[in-house]
Backbone as JSON Lines, residues from 0, in Angstrom:
{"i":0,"aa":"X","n":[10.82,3.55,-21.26],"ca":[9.94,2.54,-21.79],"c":[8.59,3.14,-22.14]}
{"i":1,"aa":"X","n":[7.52,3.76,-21.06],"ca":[7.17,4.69,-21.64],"c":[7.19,5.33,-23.23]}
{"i":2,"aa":"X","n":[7.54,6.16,-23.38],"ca":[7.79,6.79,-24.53],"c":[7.76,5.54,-25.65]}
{"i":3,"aa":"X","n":[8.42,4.68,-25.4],"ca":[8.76,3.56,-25.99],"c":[7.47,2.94,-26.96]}
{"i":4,"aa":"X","n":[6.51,3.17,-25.93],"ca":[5.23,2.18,-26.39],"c":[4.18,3.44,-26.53]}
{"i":5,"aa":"X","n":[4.96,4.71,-26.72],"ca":[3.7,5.86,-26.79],"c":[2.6,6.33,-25.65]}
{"i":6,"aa":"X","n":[3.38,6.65,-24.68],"ca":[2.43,6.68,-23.18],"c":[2.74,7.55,-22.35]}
{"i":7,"aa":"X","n":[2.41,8.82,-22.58],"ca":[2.64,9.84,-21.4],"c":[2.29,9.45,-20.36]}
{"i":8,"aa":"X","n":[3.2,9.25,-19.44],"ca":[2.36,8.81,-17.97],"c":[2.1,10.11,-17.23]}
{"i":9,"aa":"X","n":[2.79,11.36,-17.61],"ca":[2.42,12.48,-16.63],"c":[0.93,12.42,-16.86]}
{"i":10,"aa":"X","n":[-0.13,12.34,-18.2],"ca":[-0.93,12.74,-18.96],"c":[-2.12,11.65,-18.01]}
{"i":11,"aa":"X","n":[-1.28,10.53,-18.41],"ca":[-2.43,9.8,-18.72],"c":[-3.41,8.99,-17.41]}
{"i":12,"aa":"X","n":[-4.86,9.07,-17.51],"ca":[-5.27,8.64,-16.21],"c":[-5.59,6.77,-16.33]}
{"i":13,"aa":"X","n":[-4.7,5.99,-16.7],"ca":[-4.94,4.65,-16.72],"c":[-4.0,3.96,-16.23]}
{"i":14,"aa":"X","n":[-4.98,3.46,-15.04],"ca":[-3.97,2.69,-13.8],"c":[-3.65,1.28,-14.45]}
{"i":15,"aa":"X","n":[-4.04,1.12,-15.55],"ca":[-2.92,-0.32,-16.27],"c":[-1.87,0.5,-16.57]}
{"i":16,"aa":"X","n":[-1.37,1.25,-17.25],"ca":[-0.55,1.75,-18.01],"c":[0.09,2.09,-16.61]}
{"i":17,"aa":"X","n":[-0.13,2.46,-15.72],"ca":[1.23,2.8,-14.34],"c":[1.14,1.62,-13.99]}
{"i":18,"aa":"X","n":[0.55,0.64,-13.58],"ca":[1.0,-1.06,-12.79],"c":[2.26,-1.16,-14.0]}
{"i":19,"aa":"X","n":[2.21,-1.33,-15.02],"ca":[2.73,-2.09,-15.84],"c":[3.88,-1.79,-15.74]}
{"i":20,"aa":"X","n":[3.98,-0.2,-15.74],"ca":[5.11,0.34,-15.75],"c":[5.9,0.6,-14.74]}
{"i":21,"aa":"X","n":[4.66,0.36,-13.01],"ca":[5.49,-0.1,-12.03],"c":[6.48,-1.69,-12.22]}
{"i":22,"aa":"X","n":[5.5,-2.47,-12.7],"ca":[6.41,-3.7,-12.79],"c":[7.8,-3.91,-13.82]}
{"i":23,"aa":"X","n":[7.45,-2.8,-14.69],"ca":[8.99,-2.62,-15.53],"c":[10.31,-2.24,-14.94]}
{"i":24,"aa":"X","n":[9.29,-1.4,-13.9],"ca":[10.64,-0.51,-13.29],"c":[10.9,-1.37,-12.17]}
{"i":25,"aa":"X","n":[10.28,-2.18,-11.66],"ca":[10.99,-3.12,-10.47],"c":[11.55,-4.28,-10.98]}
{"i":26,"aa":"X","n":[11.21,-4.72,-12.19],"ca":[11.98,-5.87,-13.16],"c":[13.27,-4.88,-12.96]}
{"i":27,"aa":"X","n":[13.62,-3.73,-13.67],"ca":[14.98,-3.08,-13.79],"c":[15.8,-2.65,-12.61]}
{"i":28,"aa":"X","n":[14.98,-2.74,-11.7],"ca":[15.14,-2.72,-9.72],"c":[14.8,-1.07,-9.56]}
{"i":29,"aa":"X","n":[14.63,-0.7,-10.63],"ca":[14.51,0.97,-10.24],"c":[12.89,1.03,-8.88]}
{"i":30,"aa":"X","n":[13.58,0.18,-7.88],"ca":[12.63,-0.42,-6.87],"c":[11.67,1.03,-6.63]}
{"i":31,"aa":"X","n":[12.42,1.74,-5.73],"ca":[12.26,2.93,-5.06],"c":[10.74,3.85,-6.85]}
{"i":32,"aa":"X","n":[11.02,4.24,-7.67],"ca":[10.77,4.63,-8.8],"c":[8.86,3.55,-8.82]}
{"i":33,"aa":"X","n":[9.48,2.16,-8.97],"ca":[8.14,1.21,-8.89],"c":[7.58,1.45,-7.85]}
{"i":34,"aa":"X","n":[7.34,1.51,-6.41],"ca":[6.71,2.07,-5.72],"c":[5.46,3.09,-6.44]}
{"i":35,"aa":"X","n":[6.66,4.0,-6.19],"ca":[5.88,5.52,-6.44],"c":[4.85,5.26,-7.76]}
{"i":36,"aa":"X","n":[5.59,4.57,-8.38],"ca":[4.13,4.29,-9.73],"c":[3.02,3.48,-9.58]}
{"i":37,"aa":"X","n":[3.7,2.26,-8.81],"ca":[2.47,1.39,-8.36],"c":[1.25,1.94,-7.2]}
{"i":38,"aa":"X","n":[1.58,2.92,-6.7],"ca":[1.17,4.11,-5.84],"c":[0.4,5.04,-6.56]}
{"i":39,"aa":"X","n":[0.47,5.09,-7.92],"ca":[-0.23,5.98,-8.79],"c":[-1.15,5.36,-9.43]}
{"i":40,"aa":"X","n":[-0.93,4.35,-9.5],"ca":[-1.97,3.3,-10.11],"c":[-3.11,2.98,-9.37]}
{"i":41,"aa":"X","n":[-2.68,2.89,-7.91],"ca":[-3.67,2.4,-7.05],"c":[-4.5,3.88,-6.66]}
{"i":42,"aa":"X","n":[-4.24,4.53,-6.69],"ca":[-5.32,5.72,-6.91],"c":[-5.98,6.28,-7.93]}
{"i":43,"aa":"X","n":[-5.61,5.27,-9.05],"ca":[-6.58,5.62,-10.14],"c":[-7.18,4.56,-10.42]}
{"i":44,"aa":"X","n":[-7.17,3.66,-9.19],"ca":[-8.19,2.13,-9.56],"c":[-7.75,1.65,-8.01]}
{"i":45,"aa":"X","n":[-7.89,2.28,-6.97],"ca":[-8.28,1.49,-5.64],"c":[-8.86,0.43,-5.64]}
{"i":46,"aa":"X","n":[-9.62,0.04,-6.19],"ca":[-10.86,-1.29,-6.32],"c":[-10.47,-2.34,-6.74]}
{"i":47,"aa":"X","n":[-8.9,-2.03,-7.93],"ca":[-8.39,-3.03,-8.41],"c":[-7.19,-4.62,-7.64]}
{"i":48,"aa":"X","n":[-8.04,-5.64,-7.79],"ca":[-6.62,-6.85,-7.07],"c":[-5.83,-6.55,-7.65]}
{"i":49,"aa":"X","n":[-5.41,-6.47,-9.13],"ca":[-4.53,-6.67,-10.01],"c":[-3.39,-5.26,-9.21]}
{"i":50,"aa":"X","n":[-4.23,-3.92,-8.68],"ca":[-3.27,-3.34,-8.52],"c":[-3.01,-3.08,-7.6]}
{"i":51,"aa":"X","n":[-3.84,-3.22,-6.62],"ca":[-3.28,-3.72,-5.64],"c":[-2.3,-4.72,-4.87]}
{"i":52,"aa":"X","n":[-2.22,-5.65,-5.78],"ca":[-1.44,-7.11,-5.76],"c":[-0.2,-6.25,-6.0]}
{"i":53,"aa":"X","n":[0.09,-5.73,-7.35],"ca":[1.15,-5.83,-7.88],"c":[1.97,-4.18,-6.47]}
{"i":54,"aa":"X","n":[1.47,-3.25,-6.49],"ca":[1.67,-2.24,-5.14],"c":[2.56,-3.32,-4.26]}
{"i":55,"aa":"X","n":[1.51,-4.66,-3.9],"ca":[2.4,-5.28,-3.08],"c":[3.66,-6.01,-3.02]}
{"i":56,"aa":"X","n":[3.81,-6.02,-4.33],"ca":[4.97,-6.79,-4.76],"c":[6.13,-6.19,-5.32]}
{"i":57,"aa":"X","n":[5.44,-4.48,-5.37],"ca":[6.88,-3.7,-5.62],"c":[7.41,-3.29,-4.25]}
{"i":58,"aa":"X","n":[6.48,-3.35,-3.1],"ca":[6.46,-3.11,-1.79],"c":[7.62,-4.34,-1.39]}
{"i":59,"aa":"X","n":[7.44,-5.53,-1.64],"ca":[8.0,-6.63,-1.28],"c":[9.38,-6.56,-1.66]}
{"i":60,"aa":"X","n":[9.74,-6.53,-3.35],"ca":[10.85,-5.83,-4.16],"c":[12.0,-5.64,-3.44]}
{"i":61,"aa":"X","n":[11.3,-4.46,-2.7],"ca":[11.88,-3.19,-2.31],"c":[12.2,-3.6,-0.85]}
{"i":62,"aa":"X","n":[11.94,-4.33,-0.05],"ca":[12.47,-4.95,1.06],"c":[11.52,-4.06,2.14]}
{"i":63,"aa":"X","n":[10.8,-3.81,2.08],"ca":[9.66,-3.15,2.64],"c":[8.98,-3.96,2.87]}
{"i":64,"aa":"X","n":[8.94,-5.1,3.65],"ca":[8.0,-6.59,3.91],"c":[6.92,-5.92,5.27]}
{"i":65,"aa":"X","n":[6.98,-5.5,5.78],"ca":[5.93,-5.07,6.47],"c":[4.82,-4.53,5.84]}
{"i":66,"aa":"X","n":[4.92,-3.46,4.81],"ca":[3.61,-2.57,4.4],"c":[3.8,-3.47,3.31]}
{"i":67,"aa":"X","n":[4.0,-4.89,2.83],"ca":[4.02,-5.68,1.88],"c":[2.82,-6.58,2.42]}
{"i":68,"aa":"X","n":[2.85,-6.66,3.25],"ca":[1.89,-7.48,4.16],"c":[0.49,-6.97,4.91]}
{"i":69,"aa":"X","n":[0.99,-5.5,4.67],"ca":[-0.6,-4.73,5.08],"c":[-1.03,-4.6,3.54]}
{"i":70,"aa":"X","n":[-0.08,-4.37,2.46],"ca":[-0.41,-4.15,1.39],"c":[-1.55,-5.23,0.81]}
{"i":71,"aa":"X","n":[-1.14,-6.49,0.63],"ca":[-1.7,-7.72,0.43],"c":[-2.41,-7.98,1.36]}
{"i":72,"aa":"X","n":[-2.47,-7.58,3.03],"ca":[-3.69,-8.0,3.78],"c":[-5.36,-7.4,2.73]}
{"i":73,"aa":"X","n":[-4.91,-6.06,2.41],"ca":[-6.02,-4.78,2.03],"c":[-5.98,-5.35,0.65]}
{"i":74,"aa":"X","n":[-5.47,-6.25,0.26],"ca":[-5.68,-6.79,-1.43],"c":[-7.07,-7.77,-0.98]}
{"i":75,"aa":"X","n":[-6.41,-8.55,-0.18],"ca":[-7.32,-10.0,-0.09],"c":[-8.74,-9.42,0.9]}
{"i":76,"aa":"X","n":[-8.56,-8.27,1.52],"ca":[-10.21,-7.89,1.89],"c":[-11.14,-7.12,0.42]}
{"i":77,"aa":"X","n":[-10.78,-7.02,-0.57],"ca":[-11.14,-7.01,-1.92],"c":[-11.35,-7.97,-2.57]}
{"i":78,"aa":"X","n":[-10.64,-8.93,-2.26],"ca":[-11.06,-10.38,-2.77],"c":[-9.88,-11.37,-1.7]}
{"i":79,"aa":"X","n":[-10.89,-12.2,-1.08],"ca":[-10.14,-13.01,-0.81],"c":[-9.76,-14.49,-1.27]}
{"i":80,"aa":"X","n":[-10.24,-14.49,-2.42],"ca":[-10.14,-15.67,-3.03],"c":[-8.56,-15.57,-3.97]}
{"i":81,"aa":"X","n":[-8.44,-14.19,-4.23],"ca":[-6.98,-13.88,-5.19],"c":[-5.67,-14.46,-5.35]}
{"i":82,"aa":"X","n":[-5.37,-15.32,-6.01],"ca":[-4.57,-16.27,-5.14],"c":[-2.88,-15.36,-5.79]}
{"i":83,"aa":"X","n":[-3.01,-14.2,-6.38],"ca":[-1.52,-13.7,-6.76],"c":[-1.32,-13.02,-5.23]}
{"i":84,"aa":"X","n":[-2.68,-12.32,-4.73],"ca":[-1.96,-11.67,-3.27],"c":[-2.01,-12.77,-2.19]}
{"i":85,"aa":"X","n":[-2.65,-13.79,-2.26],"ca":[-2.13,-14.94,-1.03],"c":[-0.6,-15.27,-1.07]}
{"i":86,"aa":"X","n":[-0.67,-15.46,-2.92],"ca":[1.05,-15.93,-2.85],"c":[2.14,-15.08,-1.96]}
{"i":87,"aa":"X","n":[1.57,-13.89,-2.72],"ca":[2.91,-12.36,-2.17],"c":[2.55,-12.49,-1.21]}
{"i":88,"aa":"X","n":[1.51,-12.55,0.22],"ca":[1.68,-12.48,1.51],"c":[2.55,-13.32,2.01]}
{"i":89,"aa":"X","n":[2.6,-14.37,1.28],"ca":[2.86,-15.74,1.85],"c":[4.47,-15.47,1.63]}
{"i":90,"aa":"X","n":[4.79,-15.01,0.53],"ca":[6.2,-14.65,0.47],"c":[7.01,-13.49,1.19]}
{"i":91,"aa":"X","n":[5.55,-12.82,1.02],"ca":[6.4,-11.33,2.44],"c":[6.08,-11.67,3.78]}
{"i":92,"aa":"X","n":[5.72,-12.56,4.09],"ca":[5.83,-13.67,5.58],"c":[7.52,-14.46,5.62]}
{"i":93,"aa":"X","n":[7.4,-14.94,4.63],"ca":[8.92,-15.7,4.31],"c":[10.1,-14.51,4.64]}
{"i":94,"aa":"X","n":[9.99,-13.47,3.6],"ca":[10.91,-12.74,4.31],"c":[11.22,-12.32,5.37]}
{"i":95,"aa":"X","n":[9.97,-11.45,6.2],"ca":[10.06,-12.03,7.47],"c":[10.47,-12.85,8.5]}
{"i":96,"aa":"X","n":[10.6,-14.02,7.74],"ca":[11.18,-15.08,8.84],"c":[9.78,-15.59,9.68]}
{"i":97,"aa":"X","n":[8.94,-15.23,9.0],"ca":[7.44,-15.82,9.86],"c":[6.4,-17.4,9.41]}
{"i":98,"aa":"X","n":[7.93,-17.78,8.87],"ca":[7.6,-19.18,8.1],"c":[6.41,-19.9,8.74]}
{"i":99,"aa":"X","n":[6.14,-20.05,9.63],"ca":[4.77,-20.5,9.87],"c":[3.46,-20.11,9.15]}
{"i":100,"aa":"X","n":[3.34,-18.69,9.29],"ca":[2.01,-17.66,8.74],"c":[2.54,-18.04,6.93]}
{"i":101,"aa":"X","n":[3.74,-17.68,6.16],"ca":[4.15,-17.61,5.05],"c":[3.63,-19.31,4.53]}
{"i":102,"aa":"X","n":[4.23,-20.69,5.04],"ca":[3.7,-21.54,4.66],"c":[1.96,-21.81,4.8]}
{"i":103,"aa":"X","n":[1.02,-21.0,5.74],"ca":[0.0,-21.47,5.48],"c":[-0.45,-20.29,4.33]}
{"i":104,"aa":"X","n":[-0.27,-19.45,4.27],"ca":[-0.76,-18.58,3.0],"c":[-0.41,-19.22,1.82]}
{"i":105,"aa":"X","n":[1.03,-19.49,1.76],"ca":[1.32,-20.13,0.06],"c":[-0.04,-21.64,0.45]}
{"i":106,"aa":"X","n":[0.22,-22.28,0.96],"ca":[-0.33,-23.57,0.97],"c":[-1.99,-23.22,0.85]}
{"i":107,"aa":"X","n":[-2.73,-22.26,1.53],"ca":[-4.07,-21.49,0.93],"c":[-3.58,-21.24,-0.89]}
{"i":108,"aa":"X","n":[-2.74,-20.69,-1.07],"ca":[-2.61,-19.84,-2.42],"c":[-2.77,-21.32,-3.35]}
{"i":109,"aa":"X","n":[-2.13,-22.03,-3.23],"ca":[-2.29,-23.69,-3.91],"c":[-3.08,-24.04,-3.99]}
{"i":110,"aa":"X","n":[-3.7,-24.27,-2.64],"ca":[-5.14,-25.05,-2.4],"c":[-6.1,-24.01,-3.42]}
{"i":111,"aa":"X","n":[-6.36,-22.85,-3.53],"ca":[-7.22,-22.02,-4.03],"c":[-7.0,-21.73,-5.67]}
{"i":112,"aa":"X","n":[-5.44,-22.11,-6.0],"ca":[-5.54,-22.08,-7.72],"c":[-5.98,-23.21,-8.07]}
{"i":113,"aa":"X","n":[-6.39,-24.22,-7.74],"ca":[-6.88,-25.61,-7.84],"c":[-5.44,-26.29,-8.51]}
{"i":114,"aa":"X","n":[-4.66,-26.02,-8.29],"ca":[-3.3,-27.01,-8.69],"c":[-3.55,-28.25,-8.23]}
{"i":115,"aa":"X","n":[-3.79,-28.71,-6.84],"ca":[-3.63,-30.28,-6.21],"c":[-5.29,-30.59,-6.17]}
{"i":116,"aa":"X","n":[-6.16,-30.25,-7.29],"ca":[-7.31,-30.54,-6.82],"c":[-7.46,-32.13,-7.11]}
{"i":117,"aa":"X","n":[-6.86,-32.41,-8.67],"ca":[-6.45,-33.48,-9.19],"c":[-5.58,-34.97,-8.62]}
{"i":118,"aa":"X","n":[-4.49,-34.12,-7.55],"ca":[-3.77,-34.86,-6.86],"c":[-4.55,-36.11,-5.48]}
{"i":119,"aa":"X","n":[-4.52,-37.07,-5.82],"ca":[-4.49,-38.11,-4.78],"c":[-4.09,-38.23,-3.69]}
{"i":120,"aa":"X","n":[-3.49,-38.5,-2.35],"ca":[-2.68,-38.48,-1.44],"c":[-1.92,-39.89,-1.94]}
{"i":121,"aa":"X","n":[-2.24,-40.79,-2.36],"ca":[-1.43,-42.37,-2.38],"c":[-1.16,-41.93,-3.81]}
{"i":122,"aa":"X","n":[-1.17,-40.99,-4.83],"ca":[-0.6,-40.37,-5.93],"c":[0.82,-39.96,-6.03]}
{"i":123,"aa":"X","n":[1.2,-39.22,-4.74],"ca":[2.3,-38.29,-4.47],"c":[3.41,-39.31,-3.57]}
{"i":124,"aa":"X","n":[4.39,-39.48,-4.41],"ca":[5.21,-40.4,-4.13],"c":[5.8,-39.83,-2.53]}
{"i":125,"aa":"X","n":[6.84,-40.77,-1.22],"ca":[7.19,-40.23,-0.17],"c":[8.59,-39.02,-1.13]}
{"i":126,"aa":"X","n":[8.71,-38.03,0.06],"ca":[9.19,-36.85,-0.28],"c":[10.91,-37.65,0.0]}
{"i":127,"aa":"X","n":[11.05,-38.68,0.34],"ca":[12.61,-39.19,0.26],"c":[12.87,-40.2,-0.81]}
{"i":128,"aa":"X","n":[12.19,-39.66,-1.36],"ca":[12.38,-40.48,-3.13],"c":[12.81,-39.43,-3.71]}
{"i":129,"aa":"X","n":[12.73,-38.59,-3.42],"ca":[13.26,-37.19,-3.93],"c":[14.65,-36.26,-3.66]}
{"i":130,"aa":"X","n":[14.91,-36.97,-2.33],"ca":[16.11,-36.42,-1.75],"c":[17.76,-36.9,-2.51]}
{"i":131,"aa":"X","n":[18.55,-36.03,-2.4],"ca":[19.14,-35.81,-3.14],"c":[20.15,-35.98,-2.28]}
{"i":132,"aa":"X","n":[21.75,-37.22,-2.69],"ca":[22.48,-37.42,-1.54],"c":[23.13,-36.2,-1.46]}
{"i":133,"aa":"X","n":[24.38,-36.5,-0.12],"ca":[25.01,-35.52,0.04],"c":[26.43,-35.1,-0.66]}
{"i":134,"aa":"X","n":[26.82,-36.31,-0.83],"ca":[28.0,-36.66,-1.83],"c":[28.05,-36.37,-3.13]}
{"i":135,"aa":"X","n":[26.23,-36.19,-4.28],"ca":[26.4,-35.6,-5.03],"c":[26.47,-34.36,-5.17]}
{"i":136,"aa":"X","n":[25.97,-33.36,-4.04],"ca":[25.45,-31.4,-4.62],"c":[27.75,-31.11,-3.64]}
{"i":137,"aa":"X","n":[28.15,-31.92,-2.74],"ca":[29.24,-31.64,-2.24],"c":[30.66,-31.41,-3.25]}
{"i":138,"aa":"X","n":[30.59,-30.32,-2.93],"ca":[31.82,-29.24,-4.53],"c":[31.03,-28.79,-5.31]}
{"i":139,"aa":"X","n":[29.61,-28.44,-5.26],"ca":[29.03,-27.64,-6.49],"c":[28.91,-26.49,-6.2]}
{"i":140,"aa":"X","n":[29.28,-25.57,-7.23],"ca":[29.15,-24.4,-6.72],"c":[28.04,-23.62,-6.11]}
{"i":141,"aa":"X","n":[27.88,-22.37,-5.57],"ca":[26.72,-21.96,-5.09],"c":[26.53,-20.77,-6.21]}
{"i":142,"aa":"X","n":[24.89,-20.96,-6.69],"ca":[24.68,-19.86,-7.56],"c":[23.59,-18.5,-6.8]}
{"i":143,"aa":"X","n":[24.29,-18.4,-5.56],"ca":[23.64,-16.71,-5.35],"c":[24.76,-16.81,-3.89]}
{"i":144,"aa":"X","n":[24.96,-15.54,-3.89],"ca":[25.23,-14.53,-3.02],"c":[24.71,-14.97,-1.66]}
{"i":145,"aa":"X","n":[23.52,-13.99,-2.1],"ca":[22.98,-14.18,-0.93],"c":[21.62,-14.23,-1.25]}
{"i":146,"aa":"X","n":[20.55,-14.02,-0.63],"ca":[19.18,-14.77,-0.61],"c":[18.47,-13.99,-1.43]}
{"i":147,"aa":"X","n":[17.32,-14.65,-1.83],"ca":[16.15,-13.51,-3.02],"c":[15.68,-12.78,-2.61]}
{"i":148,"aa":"X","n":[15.09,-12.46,-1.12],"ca":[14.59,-11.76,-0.35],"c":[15.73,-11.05,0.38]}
{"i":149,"aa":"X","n":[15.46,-9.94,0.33],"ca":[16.57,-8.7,1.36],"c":[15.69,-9.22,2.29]}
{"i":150,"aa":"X","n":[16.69,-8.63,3.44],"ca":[16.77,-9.0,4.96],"c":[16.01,-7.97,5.49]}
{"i":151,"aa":"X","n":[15.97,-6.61,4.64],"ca":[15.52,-5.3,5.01],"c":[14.46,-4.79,5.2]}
């Protein structure tokens, strides 16, 4: 891809041009590969959320949820208002299984993009107006395997 768009990466010192191309290569799962680039990026722009965030999310990817979570801790002491690395903590908590810590980070990450700033409480209909019987989803097929998050 690289080459593709005219971009020596051995050459070149611009930590957009390696995030980006970390996130290409973890779109293609070449997980292990995104790392190492998003790793190159962040030393040619330490200072950056953007690349720092994204480090954390090839970290996450990659089933590496621990240094996904120091990753994104060391995002949000750069900014803690960032709400792409609240999300990814909040999701490399989930993998974890640390659903407690994971729901209050996403629920910070919400509160802080101003999504529900608009929202009412007597706005938001009860959440069993929403529920879905059991008799209809019973015989539908299941569309995954297994879960979005590795276990690993």
């Amino acid at each position: 891809m690289a080459k593709a768009i005219g971009i020596d990466l051995g050459t070149t010192n611009s930590a957009l041009a390696h995030d980006q191309y970390a996130m290409y290569l973890a779109a293609m799962g070449r997980l292990g590969e995104a790392v190492s680039e998003a790793r190159r990026a962040q030393t040619l722009d330490a200072m950056s959320p953007i690349v720092n965030t994204d480090l954390g999310w090839c970290l996450l990817y990659a089933g590496r949820g621990t240094e996904a979570v120091d990753q994104f801790r060391k995002t949000l002491e750069l900014d803690s208002k960032y709400v792409s690395a609240r999300w990814g903590l909040g999701a490399a908590y989930a993998q974890q299984r640390s659903f407690k810590e994971a729901v209050a980070e996403l629920t910070q990450a919400v509160t802080l993009s101003g999504c529900i700033s608009s929202v009412r409480s007597n706005d938001v209909p009860p959440v069993d107006r929403f529920a879905v019987p059991r008799r209809k989803t019973k015989g539908l097929p299941r569309t995954a395997s297994k879960p979005f998050f590795s276990q690993g």
